[in-house]
C-alpha positions as CSV (number, residue, x, y, z in Angstrom):
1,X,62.6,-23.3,10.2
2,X,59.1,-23.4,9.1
3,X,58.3,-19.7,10.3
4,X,61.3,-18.5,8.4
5,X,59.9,-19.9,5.5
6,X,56.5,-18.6,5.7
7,X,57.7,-15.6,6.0
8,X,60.1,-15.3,3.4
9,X,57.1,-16.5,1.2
10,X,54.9,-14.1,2.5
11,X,57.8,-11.1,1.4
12,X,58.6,-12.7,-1.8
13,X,54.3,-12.4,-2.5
14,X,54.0,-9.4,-1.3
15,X,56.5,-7.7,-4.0
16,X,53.9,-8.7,-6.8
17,X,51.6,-6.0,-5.7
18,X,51.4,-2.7,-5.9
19,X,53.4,-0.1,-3.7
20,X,50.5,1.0,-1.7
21,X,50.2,-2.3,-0.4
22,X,50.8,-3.0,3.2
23,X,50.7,-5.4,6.1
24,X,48.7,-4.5,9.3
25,X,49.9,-5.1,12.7
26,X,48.5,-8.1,15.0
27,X,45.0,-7.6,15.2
28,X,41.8,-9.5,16.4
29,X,38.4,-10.3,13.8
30,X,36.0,-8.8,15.8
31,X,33.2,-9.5,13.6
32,X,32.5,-11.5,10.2
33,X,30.3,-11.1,7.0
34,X,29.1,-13.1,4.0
35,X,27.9,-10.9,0.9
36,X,27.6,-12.7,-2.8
37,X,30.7,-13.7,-4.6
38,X,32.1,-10.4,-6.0
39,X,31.0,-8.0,-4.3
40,X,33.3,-7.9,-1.2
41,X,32.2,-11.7,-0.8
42,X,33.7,-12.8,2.6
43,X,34.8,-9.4,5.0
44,X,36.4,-9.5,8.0
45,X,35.9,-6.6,10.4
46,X,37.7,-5.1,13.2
47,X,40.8,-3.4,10.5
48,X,41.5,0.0,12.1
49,X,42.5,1.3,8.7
50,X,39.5,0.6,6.7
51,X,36.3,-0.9,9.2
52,X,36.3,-4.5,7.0
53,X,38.8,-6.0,4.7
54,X,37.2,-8.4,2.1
55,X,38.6,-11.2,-0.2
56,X,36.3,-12.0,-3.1
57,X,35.4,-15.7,-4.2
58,X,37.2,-15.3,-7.1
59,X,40.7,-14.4,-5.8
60,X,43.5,-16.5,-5.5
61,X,43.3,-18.6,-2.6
62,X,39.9,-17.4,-1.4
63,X,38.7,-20.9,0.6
64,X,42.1,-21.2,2.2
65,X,41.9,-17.5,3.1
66,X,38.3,-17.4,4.3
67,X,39.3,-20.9,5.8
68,X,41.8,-18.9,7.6
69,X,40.2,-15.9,8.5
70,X,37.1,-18.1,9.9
71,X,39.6,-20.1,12.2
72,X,41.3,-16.7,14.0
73,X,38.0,-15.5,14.5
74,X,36.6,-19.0,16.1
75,X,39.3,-19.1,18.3
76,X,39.9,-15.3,19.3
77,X,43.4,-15.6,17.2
78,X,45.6,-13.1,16.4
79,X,46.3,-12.3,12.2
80,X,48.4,-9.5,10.6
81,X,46.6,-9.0,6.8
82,X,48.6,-7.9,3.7
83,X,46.4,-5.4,2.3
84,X,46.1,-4.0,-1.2
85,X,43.8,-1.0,-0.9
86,X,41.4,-0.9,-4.2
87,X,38.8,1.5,-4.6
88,X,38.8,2.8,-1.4
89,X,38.5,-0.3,0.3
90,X,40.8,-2.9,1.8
91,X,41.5,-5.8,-0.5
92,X,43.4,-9.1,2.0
93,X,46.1,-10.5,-0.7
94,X,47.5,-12.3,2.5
95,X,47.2,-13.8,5.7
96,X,49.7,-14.5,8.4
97,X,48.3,-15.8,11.9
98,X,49.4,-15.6,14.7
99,X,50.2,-18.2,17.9
């Protein structure tokens, strides 16, 4: 029940943004990077799309995201990112990991 949920949120969200948006497939963070706060503050490497996706400190949600993003990568986890591509680089609006 709870997955259900999740991902129905996760659907309902993503129609806020715009059409080019996506969600990536399961993938591993293979590598991570702290810059200052708005320029692509916390990135997460290892996207095959774009090299790094970032989330900035000022976005919605960033310490639960970067919270999140941390914990796959400590434990070798498995996330699938919801992407908004700005400016020629990959913006995460959302996270969904793995088991």
């Amino acid at each position: 029940m709870k997955r259900l949920l999740v991902l129905t949120l996760l659907f309902v969200s993503a129609q806020v943004y715009a059409d080019d948006a996506y969600w990536t497939s399961g993938l591993t963070i293979t590598g991570i990077e702290v810059a200052d706060a708005e320029n692509f503050y916390y990135r997460a490497y290892g996207v095959p799309s774009c090299g790094f996706a970032y989330v900035n400190e000022s976005d919605s949600g960033s310490k639960a995201k970067i919270a999140t993003l941390l914990a796959a990568y400590s434990m070798g986890k498995t996330v699938s990112l919801f992407i908004q591509p700005t400016n020629g680089y990959c913006h995460i609006r959302g996270i969904y990991m793995l088991n």
